[in-house]
N, C-alpha and C positions, 0 to 999 in steps of 0.2 A: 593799196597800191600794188600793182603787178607788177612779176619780174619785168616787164618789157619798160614800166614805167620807172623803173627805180632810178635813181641817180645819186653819185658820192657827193659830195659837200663842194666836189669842184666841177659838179655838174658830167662828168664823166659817166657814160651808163656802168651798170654793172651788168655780169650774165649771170649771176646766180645772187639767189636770198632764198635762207634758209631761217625758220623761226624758232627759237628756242627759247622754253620756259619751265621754272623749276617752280615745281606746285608746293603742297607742300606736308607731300609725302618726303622723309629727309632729302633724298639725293633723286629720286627718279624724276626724269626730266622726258619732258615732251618735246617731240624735235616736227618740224614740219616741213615740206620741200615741195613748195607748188602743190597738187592735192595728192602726194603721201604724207602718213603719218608715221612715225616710229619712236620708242622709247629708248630711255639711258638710262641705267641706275648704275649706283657701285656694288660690289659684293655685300652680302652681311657682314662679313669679316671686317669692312669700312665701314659698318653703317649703314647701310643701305637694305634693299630687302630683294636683290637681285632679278628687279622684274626685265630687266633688259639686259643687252650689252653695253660695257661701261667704255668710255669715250677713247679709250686705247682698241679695244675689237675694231670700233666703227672705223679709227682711222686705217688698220688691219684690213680689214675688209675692204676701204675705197681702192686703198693701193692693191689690194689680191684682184678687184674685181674690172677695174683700170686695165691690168697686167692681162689676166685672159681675156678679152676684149679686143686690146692688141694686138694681142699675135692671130687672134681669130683672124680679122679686119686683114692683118699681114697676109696670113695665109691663104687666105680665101681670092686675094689678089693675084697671089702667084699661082691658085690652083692646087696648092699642098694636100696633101692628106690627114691635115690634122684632124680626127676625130675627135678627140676631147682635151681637154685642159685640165690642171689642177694646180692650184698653189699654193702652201702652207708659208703661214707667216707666223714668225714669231719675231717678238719684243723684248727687250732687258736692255739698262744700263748699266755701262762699263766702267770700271775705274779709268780714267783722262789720265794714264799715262805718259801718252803721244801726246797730250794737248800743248800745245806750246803759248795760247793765249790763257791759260785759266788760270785764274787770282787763286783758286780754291784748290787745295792738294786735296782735297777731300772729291773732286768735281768729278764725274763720271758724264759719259758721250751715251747719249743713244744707239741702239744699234740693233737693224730690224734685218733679221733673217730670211729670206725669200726661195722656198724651196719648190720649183716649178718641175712637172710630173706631165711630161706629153703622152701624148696615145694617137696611134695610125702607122701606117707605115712611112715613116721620115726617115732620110739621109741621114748621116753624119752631121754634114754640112748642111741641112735644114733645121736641123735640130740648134747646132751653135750658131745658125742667123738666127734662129728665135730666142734664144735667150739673149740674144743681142737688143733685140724688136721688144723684148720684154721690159727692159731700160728707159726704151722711148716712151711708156707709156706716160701721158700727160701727168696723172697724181707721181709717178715716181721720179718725174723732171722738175715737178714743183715741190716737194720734198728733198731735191737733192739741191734746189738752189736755193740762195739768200731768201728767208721768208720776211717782212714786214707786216708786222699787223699793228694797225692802230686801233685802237678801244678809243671813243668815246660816249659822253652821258647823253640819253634822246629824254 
């Protein structure tokens, strides 16, 4: 079935199918997406035998690579000078002090750091619309909102 053909259970098309399979080397996992291919494993330290990125990078990664993408797109609209991009992301969970819905005192919040690194000659004020435009980008609007996912058996 192709991406164009796919459809959810209520007949809805979908725009992405991604194929994922754990062979069985412990944890490294085959990921497929229309015809790339790429690997996941975990560290040795979990088990694993580190022949990829383990599935915290990749989601690191959609959101860093989302983020310059956008402002590129942004900037290139208005004509900017942006010459290059960089974005360091990092991951850790937080003790859920603030939380006010957690059952669990023990519960900690995710919380993904996004340190974005322009290059050209930009304004002031080009510089804080992009880190504005940086927000918009789609994986950090679908990460910032309600996620649902359903699992079912095929």
């Amino acid at each position: 079935m192709t991406e164009k053909e796919a459809k959810d259970k209520t007949g809805n098309e979908n725009k992405k199918i991604v194929h994922i399979h754990l062979g069985e080397e412990n944890y490294k996992t085959t990921m497929h997406a229309g015809k790339h291919e790429l690997l996941s494993d975990e560290p040795e330290n979990m088990g694993g035998s580190n022949s990829g990125p383990d599935p915290y990078d990749y989601l690191l990664m959609a959101l860093g690579s989302c983020t310059v993408i956008t402002m590129r797109m942004y900037a290139e609209r208005k004509d900017w000078p942006l010459e290059d991009a960089y974005v360091e992301l990092r991951h850790n969970k937080r003790h859920a002090e603030d939380c006010a819905d957690c059952d669990d005192p023990k519960a900690k919040v995710d919380h993904i750091e996004k340190e974005i690194i322009l290059k050209g000659d930009l304004s002031d004020e080009q510089r804080e619309r992009l880190l504005e435009i940086s927000k918009k980008c789609p994986v950090h609007k679908t990460m910032s909102s309600e996620i649902r996912i359903e699992s079912i058996l095929g």
